[in-house]
Every structure is written in C-alpha cells, then in structure tokens.
SERO-4910 file (N, C-alpha, C, O; in steps of 0.05 Angstrom, whole numbers):
BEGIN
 pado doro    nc1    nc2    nc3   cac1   cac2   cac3    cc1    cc2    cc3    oc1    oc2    oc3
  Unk    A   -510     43    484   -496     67    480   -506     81    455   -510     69    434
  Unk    A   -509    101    458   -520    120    438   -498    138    414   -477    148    422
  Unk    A   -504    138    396   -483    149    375   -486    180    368   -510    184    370
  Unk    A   -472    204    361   -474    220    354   -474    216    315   -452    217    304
  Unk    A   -490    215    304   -483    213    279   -457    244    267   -453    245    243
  Unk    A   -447    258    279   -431    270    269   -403    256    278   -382    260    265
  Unk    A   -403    241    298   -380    233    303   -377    200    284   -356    187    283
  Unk    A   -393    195    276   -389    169    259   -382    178    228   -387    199    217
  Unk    A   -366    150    219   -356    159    184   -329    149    188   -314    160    204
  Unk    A   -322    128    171   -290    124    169   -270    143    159   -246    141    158
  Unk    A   -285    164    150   -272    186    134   -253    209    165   -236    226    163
  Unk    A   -267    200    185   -251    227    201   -228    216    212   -224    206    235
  Unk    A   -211    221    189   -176    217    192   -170    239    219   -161    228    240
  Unk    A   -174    265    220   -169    284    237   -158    267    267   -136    268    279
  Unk    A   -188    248    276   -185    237    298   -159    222    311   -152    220    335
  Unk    A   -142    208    278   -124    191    294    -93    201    288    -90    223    278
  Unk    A    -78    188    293    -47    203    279    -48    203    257    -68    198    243
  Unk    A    -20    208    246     -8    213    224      4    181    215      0    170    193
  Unk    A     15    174    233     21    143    233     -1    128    229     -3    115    209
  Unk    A    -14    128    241    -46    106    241    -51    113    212    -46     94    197
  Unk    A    -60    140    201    -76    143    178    -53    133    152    -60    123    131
  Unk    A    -22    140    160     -7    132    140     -2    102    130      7     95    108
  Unk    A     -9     84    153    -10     56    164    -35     49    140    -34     35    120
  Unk    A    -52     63    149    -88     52    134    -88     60    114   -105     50    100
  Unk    A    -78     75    104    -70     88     66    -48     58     59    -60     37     56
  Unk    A    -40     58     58    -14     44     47    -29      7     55    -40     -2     34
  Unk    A    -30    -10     74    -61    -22     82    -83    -27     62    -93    -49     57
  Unk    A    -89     -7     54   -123      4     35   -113     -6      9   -125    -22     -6
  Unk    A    -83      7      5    -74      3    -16    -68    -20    -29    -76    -28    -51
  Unk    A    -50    -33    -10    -47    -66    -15    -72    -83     -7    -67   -106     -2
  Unk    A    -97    -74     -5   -120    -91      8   -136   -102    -27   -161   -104    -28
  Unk    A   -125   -105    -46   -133   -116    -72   -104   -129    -91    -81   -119    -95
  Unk    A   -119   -156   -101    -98   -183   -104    -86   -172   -128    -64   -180   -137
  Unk    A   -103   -146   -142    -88   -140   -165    -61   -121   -160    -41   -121   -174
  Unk    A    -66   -106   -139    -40    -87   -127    -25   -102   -121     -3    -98   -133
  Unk    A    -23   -128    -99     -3   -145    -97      5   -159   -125     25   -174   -125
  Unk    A     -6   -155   -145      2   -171   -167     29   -160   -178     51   -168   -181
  Unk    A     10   -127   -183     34   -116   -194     65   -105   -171     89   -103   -172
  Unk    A     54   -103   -163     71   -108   -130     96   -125   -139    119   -117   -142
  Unk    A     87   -148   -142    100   -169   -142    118   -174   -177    140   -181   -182
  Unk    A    102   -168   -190    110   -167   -215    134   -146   -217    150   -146   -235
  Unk    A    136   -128   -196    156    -95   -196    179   -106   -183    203   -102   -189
  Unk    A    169   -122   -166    203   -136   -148    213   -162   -161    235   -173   -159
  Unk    A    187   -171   -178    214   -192   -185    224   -181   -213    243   -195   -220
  Unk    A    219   -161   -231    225   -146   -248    261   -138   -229    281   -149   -238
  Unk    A    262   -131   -219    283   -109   -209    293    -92   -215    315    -85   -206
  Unk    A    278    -79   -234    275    -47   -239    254    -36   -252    238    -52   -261
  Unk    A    249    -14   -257    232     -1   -261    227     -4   -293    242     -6   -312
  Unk    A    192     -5   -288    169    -25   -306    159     -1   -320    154     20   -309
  Unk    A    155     -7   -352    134     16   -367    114      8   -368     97     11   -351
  Unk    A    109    -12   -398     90    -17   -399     87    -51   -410     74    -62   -429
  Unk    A    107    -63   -386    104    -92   -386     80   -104   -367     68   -126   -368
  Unk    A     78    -79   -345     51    -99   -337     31   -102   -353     20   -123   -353
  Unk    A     24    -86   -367     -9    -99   -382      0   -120   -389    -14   -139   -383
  Unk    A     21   -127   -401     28   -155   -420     29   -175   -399     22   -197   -406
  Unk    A     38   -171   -371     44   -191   -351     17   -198   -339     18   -221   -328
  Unk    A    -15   -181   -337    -26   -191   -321    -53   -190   -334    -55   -176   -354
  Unk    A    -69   -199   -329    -91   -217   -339   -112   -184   -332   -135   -187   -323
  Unk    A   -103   -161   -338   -125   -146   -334   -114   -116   -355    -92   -110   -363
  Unk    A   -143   -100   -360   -146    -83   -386   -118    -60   -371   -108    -56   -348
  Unk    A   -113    -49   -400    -92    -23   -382   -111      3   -373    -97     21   -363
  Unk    A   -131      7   -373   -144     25   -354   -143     16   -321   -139     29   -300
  Unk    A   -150    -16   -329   -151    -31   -301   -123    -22   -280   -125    -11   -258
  Unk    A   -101    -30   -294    -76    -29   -288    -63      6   -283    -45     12   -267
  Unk    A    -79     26   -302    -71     51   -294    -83     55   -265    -70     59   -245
  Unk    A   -104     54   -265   -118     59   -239   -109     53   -212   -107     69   -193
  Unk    A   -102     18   -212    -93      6   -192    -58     14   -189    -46      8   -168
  Unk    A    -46     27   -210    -26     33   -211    -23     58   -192     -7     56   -174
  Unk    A    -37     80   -195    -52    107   -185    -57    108   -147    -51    126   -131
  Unk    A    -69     83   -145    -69     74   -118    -44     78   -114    -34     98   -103
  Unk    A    -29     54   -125     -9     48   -101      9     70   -101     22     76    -82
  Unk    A     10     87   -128     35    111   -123     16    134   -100     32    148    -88
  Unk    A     -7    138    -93    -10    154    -83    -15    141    -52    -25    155    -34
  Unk    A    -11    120    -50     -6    114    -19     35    116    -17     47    117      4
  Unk    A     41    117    -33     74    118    -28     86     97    -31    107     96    -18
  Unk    A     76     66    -50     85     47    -53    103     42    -73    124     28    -71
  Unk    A     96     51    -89    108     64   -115    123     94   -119    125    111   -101
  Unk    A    133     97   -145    143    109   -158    140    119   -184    135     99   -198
  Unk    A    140    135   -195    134    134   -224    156    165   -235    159    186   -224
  Unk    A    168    153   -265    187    178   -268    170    165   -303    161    142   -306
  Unk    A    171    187   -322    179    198   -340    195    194   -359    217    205   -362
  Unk    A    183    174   -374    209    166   -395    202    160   -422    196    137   -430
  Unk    A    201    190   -445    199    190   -465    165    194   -462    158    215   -450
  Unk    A    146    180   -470    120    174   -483    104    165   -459     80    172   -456
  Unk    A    119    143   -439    116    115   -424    124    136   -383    136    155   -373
  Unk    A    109    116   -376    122    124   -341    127    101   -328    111     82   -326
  Unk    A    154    102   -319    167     74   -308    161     75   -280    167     95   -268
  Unk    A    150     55   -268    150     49   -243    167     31   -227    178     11   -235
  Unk    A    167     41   -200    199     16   -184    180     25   -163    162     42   -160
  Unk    A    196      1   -145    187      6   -109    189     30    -95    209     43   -100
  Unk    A    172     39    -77    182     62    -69    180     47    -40    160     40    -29
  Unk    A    212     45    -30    225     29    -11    216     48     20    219     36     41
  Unk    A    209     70     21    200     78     50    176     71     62    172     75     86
  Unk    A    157     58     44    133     61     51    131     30     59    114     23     76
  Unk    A    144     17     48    149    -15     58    165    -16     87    162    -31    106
  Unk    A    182      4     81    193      8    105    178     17    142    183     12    165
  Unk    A    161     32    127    147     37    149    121     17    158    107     18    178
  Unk    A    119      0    136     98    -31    139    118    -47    157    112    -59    178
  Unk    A    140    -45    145    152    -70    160    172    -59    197    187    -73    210
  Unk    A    165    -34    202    172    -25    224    153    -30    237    157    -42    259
  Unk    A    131    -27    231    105    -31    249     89    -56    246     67    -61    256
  Unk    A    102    -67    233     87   -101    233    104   -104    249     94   -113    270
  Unk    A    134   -100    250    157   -109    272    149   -105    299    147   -124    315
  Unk    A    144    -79    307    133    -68    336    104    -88    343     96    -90    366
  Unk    A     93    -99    324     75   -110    335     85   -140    343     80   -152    364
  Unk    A     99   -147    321    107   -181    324    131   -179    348    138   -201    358
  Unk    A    143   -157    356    164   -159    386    140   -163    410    141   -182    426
  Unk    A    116   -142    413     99   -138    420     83   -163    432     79   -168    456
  Unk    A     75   -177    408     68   -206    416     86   -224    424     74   -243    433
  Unk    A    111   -227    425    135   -238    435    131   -242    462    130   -263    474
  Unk    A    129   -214    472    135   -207    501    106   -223    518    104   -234    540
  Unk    A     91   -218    500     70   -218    519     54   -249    516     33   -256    528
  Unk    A     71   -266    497     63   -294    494     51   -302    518     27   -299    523
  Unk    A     69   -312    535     58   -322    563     38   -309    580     30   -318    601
  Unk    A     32   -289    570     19   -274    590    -17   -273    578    -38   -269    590
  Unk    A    -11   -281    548    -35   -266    537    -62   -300    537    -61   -324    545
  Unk    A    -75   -288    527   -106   -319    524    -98   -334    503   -112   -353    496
***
C-alpha cells in the first residue's frame, strides 16, 4: 500500500474527534514518571501546592515548571495566584473524563470476554 506523504504526521488532530484528541493530550501528558510524580505528590498533599514540589522531588525547578506547564495545559491541573507563588490542585474533570473512558473500555472488555482470542 502506498502512502500519500501529505496524509502522514501525528500532528493531523483535524482527522479524529474532539474526544480522541482530548483522550491523547491528557495520555501525552501523564506519559512521563515525573508528571505522575507530581501528580501524585498533589493528591496526597490534599490541597493546593506552591512551591513544595521542588523540595519533594529529586528534580531542578525549571524541570518541575515545565512538567508542571504540561499537565495544566492538558487540563490536569490547576493553577491560581497567590501572592509571589502559583498554587496548584487537581483539576478533577480531566480525570474524570480518563476514568469514563478507561470505564467504557473495561465494560467493553467485560462483554466481550467470552467471545474475544
């Protein structure tokens, strides 16, 4: 089978939904151990973090702004404004829509146990 090189490139979001591409942003996002770090460091905190992660994790605070940057701009995060400092907390929709569609898939495989290889 032959390729059009204009139709190749992971970049042509256009092609799929709004769901799919919102799915693979948020995905992309959590696809590095340091995002789940701080991830993880935000929920067991239980509330919103300034600038205790650099102190919590084994990496520079550019490191940590950056990876911080990700995750608020896939919608994992949050970030408000406080004084000097910007506090971050969960941003609970975007998990929400991970864990709707990991769900549709894990009913998905339910059904079709017996049926499937």
């Amino acid at each position: 089978m032959q390729y059009n090189n204009t139709n190749m490139g992971a970049s042509k979001t256009e092609h799929f939904t709004e769901k799919q591409n919102t799915i693979a942003t948020i995905a992309k996002a959590m696809g590095h151990p340091a995002r789940i770090a701080i991830l993880d460091y935000i929920l067991k905190m239980d509330t919103c973090i300034c600038g205790d992660i650099v102190n919590a994790l084994p990496l520079a605070q550019p490191t940590i702004s950056q990876h911080l940057k990700e995750l608020k701009n896939a919608g994992l995060i949050k970030g408000n404004i406080e004084g000097n400092a910007i506090c971050y907390c969960i941003d609970e929709s975007a998990l929400q829509t991970m864990q709707k569609y990991f769900g549709q898939i894990t009913t998905k495989l339910e059904k079709k146990k017996t049926t499937c290889c």
